[in-house]
Every structure is written in structure tokens, then in C-alpha cells.
C-alpha positions, 0 to 999 in steps of 0.5 A, spaced: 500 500 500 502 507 498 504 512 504 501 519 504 504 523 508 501 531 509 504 536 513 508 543 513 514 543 510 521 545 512 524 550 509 518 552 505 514 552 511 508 551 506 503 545 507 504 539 502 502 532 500 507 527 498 505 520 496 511 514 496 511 510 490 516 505 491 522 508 495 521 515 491 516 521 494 511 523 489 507 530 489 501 527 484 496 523 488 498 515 487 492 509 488 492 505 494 494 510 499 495 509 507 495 516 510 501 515 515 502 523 517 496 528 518 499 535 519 505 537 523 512 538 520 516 535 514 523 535 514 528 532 509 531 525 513 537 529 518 544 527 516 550 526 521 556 529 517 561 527 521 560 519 525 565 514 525 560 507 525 563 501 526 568 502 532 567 505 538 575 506 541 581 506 539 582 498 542 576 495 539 577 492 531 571 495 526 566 489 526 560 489 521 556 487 527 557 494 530 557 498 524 549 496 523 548 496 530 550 504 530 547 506 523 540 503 526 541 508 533 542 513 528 536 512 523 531 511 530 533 518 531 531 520 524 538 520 521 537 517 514 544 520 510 551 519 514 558 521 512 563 516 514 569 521 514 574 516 515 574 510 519 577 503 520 576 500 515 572 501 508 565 501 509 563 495 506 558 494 501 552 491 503 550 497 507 548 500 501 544 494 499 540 494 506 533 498 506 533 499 512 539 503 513 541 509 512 545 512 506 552 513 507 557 517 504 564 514 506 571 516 505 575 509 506 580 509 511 583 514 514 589 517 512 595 518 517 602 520 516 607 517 521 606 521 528 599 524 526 594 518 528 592 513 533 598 507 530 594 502 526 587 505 527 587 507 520 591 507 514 599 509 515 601 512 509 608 516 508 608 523 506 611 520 500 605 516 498 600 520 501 597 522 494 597 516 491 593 513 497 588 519 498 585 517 491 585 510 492 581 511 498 576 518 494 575 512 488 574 506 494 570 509 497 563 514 496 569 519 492 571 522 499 578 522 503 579 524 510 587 526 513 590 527 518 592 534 517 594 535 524 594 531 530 599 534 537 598 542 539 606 542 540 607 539 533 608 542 526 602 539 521 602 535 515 606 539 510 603 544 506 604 543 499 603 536 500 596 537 502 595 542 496 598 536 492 593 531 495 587 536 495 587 537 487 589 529 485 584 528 489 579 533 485 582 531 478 578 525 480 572 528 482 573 527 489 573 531 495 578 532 501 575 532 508 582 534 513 582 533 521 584 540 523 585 542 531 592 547 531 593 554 528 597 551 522 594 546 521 587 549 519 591 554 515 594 549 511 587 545 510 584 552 507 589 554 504 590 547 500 583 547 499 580 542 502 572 540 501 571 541 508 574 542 515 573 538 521 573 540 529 577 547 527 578 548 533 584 553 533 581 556 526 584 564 525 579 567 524 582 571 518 581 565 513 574 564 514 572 569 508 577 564 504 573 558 506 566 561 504 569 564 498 572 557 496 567 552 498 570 549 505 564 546 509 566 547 517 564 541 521 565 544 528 563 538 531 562 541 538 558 535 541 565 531 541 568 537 544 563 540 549 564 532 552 571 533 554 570 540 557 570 539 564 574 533 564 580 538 561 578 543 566 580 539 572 586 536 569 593 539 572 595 545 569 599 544 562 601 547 555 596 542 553 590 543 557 591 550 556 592 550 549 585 545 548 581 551 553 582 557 548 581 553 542 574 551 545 572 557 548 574 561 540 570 555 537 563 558 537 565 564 535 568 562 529 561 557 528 557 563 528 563 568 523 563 562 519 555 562 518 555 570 517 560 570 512 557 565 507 561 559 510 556 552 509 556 551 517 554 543 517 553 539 523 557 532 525 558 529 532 564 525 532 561 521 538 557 516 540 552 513 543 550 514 535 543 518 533 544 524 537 544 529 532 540 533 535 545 535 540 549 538 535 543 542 532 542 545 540 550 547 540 550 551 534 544 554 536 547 555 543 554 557 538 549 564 535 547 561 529 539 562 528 535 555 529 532 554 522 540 555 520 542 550 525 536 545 523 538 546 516 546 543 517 543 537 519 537 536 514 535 539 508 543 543 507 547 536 510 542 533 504 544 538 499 552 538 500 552 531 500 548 531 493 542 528 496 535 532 494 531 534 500 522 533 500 521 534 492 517 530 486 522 524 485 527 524 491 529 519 495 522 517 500 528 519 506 523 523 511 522 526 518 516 527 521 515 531 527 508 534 532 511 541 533 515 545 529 523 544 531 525 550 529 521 553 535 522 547 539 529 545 539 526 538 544 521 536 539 528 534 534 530 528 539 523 525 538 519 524 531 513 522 530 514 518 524 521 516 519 520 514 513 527 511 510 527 508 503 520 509 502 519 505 508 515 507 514 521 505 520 516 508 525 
């Protein structure tokens, strides 16, 4: 039987019907149908743009078991489109072939060059190999590649014009870059490369964000994960590192909030776990200064459109997320849909 859905959609704030003809959402009436949604708000499936499913620490081996385990909290929670930004391993691909999983866009294994990672979590690459592997990885893969472009505060990052080098084999191919950044240089290095997008940035100047939205870098602040380890930090003894991590955290939201005002693509990411809490990071955009239809969009109809994924329009994907209260006034209502609809497929 087809599902119908009728509600007030976000961002158009207009009411709408849709009708789900297989796994794609159509705006003509199609037989057969069963009304599933009745009023309330319409929102493009939610995206996490930044989660690693699969493993949760470094001593724990990715397993198939735990990566489905993971992309189902995420899709409970509403979550119907994933980036991998690295990870452990490749993401298999069965995954893709399952209708009851999220999307997901990977970018293969994480690329580290010698002192910059976790040892053997990722992939270990020299700097001499390092463009080689970046397009092995973006072609494996959804087209993304994620490196490691800095790792400690007290060393130097990953060498500029390597990075440049990376950036545009990678794009030769049609690809993109996604590059781990928490130190001063290291962000510099990664904007002024290129990358498609910035992760954490938590040491960004504040003199590069023009660049950024002049050139299309996203900036995935991942503030969920960060805001995890604040007083932890503030408790530990004294040091050139603990000092160093609370002044990067307390400039973060202020750069989120420029990032946005200048035009850059501010997207939300969690970088944690337990899986599907999106929400959370929706709140600490808003909290960071961005305006709460900004911040929903970062992990809805903008995270769709940055990944390629088409939002509630006549032939896309039936990936939706229906709530009773409209969430951008009721930033509580987002933890807590009414209905998901994944694949044309009703989950809930």
C-alpha cells in the first residue's frame, strides 16, 4: 500500500502532500494510499556529517556487527544520510544494499602520516605516498578522503604543499578532501590547500574564514565531541596542553557563528557516540549564535544538499522526518519524531 504523508514543510514552511511510490516521494496523488502523517512538520531525513560507525575506541577492531548496530541508533533518531569521514576500515558494501539503513557517504580509511594518528587505527601512509593513497581511498570509497592534517598542539602539521598536492589529485578525480584540523597551522594549511571541508577547527584564525566561504570549505565544528571533554580538561593539572585545548574551545563558537555570517556552509557532525544524537549538535550551534532554522538546516535539508542528496521534492529519495511541533521553535521536539520514513519505508 502507498504512504501519504501531509504536513508543513521545512524550509518552505508551506503545507504539502507527498505520496511514496516505491522508495521515491511523489507530489501527484498515487492509488492505494495509507495516510501515515496528518499535519505537523516535514523535514528532509537529518544527516550526521561527521560519525565514525563501526568502532567505538581506539582498542576495539571495526566489526560489521557494530557498524549496523550504530547506523540503526542513528536512523531511530531520524538520521537517514551519514558521512563516514574516515574510519577503520572501508565501509563495506552491503550497507548500501540494506533498506533499512541509512545512506552513507564514506571516505575509506583514514589517512595518517607517521606521528599524526592513533598507530594502526587507520591507514599509515608516508608523506611520500600520501597522494597516491588519498585517491585510492576518494575512488574506494563514496569519492571522499579524510587526513590527518594535524594531530599534537606542540607539533608542526602535515606539510603544506603536500596537502595542496593531495587536495587537487584528489579533485582531478572528482573527489573531495575532508582534513582533521585542531592547531593554528594546521587549519591554515587545510584552507589554504583547499580542502572540501574542515573538521573540529578548533584553533581556526579567524582571518581565513572569508577564504573558506569564498572557496567552498564546509566547517564541521563538531562541538558535541568537544563540549564532552570540557570539564574533564578543566580539572586536569595545569599544562601547555590543557591550556592550549581551553582557548581553542572557548574561540570555537565564535568562529561557528563568523563562519555562518560570512557565507561559510556551517554543517553539523558529532564525532561521538552513543550514535543518533544529532540533535545535540543542532542545540550547540544554536547555543554557538547561529539562528535555529540555520542550525536545523546543517543537519537536514543543507547536510542533504552538500552531500548531493535532494531534500522533500517530486522524485527524491522517500528519506523523511516527521515531527508534532515545529523544531525550529522547539529545539526538544528534534530528539523525538513522530514518524521516519527511510527508503520509502515507514521505520516508525
Amino acid at each position: 500500500m502507498t504512504l501519504q504523508v501531509r504536513g508543513i514543510v521545512l524550509p518552505e514552511r508551506g503545507e504539502r502532500s507527498f505520496w511514496i511510490d516505491g522508495d521515491r516521494l511523489r507530489t501527484e496523488p498515487v492509488p492505494g494510499t495509507r495516510l501515515v502523517v496528518d499535519g505537523g512538520w516535514l523535514l528532509p531525513g537529518l544527516v550526521d556529517v561527521h560519525t565514525h560507525p563501526g568502532t567505538e575506541d581506539v582498542g576495539t577492531p571495526f566489526s560489521d556487527e557494530t557498524l549496523r548496530r550504530h547506523l540503526t541508533d542513528h536512523r531511530d533518531a531520524g538520521v537517514l544520510a551519514v558521512r563516514t569521514p574516515g574510519s577503520a576500515a572501508r565501509i563495506p558494501g552491503w550497507v548500501d544494499e540494506d533498506p533499512e539503513l541509512p545512506r552513507v557517504r564514506s571516505a575509506g580509511r583514514w589517512l595518517a602520516t607517521p606521528g599524526r594518528f592513533f598507530p594502526g587505527f587507520g591507514r599509515d601512509v608516508s608523506e611520500a605516498d600520501l597522494v597516491r593513497a588519498a585517491v585510492e581511498e576518494a575512488r574506494a570509497s563514496s569519492g571522499w578522503c579524510k587526513v590527518i592534517a594535524d594531530w599534537r598542539h606542540d607539533e608542526p602539521p602535515l606539510n603544506a604543499g603536500v596537502l595542496t598536492a593531495v587536495v587537487e589529485a584528489v579533485h582531478a578525480i572528482g573527489g573531495r578532501v575532508a582534513a582533521h584540523c585542531q592547531t593554528a597551522d594546521g587549519c591554515r594549511n587545510a584552507v589554504l590547500a583547499g580542502v572540501d571541508s574542515l573538521e573540529h577547527g578548533m584553533h581556526l584564525d579567524p582571518g581565513l574564514i572569508d577564504r573558506m566561504a569564498a572557496q567552498g570549505t564546509a566547517f564541521v565544528p563538531t562541538l558535541t565531541a568537544f563540549a564532552a571533554g570540557v570539564d574533564r580538561k578543566r580539572a586536569e593539572e595545569p599544562s601547555a596542553r590543557r591550556d592550549w585545548w581551553l582557548d581553542g574551545w572557548r574561540g570555537l563558537p565564535v568562529n561557528v557563528r563568523a563562519a555562518h555570517e560570512a557565507g561559510v556552509t556551517v554543517l553539523a557532525g558529532t564525532d561521538g557516540f552513543p550514535c543518533g544524537t544529532v540533535s545535540s549538535e543542532v542545540d550547540w550551534l544554536v547555543r554557538a549564535g547561529l539562528p535555529a532554522e540555520a542550525a536545523l538546516g546543517a543537519a537536514s535539508w543543507a547536510a542533504r544538499s552538500w552531500l548531493g542528496l535532494p531534500g522533500l521534492v517530486d522524485g527524491a529519495p522517500a528519506d523523511l522526518v516527521a515531527y508534532d511541533t515545529d523544531p525550529t521553535a522547539d529545539p526538544s521536539a528534534l530528539a523525538n519524531p513522530s514518524r521516519i520514513v527511510l527508503r520509502g519505508r515507514l521505520v516508525a
